[in-house]
Phi, psi and omega in degrees: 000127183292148181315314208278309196306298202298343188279352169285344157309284175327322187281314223088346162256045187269318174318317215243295170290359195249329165294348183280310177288345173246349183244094196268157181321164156259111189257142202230117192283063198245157160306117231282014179294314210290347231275342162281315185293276226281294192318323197286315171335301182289329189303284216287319165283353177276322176294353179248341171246001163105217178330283014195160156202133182244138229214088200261166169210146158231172173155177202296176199285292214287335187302311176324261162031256183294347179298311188298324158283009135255020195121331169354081199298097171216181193258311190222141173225117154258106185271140183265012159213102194324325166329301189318292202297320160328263192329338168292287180312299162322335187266014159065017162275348164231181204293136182278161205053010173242043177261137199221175177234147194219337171188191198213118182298165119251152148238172178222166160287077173282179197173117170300141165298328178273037174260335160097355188269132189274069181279350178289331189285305228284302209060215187304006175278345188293355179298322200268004178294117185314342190248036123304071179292304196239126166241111182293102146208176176307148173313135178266341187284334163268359195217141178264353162262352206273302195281346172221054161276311171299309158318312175308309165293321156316357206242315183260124155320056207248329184298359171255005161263017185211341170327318172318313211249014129325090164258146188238138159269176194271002206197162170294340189255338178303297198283007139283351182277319209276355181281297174348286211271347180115327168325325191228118176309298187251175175200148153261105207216176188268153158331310188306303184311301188293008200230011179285104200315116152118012181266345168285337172282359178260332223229164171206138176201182210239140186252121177238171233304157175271359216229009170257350172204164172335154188253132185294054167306136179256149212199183195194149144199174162249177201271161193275358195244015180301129169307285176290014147029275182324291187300330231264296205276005193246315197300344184295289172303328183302314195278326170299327179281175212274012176256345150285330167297349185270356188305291175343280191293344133346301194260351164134334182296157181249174176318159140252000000 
């Protein structure tokens, strides 16, 4: 028995330090789509396992990426493009077999009520409406709703008459933050952010057709360096089940 061990023994806090030294959070690597959805997630998995702490940080799937291809200390990585967690699994960077699929993204057109802009009449022509200065969406090059905000307009043939008026954020919850705050009259932004409580009393917004851009399949894995292994593979089964999945639809995703 170690010098540290017995005098916590001696205090009465060997329960209380060996939980402290061994159960480090479960960090969870997730896509800023996810970030209303993942708080009810965690609720609802916390109620079937006790303690468990858990720890999300978002922002976009690829940047996440490339950070984990150095190491990135996190457990679990959920992407809002199921590639990412692949492209890991080929590097023999997470665990085998433990990579999944989990949902399926939309995106909409958003737009505060007090912009006066008619997106249920207009749909995607309100980008191209004159008092539509700045149109919000994620960075494409780091972000998969970013690239199919892009499709989309590409899809109406409408981006290269609206490219201009293109702001961007680095992650989906950044370019909703930026319609949100005034920056942008509208966004092509995720769903999952508009169906987010207390977000219809903010916001009004056009859901657009899904056969217009690529389909945003979602993904997972855990890492092959997870600290939480365990907790990584039971919150894993949690979003699997049919009671996380209703979460899921709660917020707009759909089955993949």
């Amino acid at each position: 028995m170690s010098f540290i061990r017995s005098i916590a023994l001696a205090a009465g806090l060997l329960p209380l330090f060996s939980c402290a030294a061994t159960r480090a959070p479960l960090r969870i690597a997730a896509a800023a789509d996810l970030r209303y959805a993942l708080e009810e997630l965690i609720r609802g998995f916390r109620a079937q396992h006790g303690g468990v702490a858990i720890e999300p940080v978002y922002g976009s799937s690829g940047t996440f990426y490339s950070e984990l291809l150095n190491h990135a200390p996190f457990d679990l990585f959920l992407s809002a493009d199921v590639t990412y967690p692949r492209k890991l699994a080929e590097q023999s960077m997470v665990m085998p077999g433990s990579e999944f699929t989990y949902a399926v993204g939309r995106i909409v057109l958003w737009t505060s009520r007090g912009s006066g802009i008619d997106v249920d009449r207009l749909h995607l022509e309100a980008v191209r409406a004159e008092v539509v200065r700045h149109v919000a969406i994620a960075n494409p090059a780091h972000a998969p709703y970013g690239r199919a905000a892009v499709a989309a307009l590409q899809s109406a043939g409408m981006y290269d008459a609206v490219k201009g008026k293109l702001v961007m954020g680095e992650n989906i919850s950044q370019a909703f933050q930026l319609v949100q705050s005034g920056a942008a009259e509208v966004g092509l932004v995720a769903l999952s952010l508009a169906m987010a409580p207390g977000m219809d009393a903010k916001g009004v917004y056009w859901e657009v057709p899904a056969d217009s851009y690529p389909p945003i399949t979602q993904g997972g894995a855990i890492l092959k360096w997870a600290r939480q292994a365990d907790a990584a593979r039971q919150f894993r089964t949690f979003l699997l089940s049919a009671e996380g999945r209703a979460i899921l639809r709660r917020y707009g995703f759909s089955g993949e």
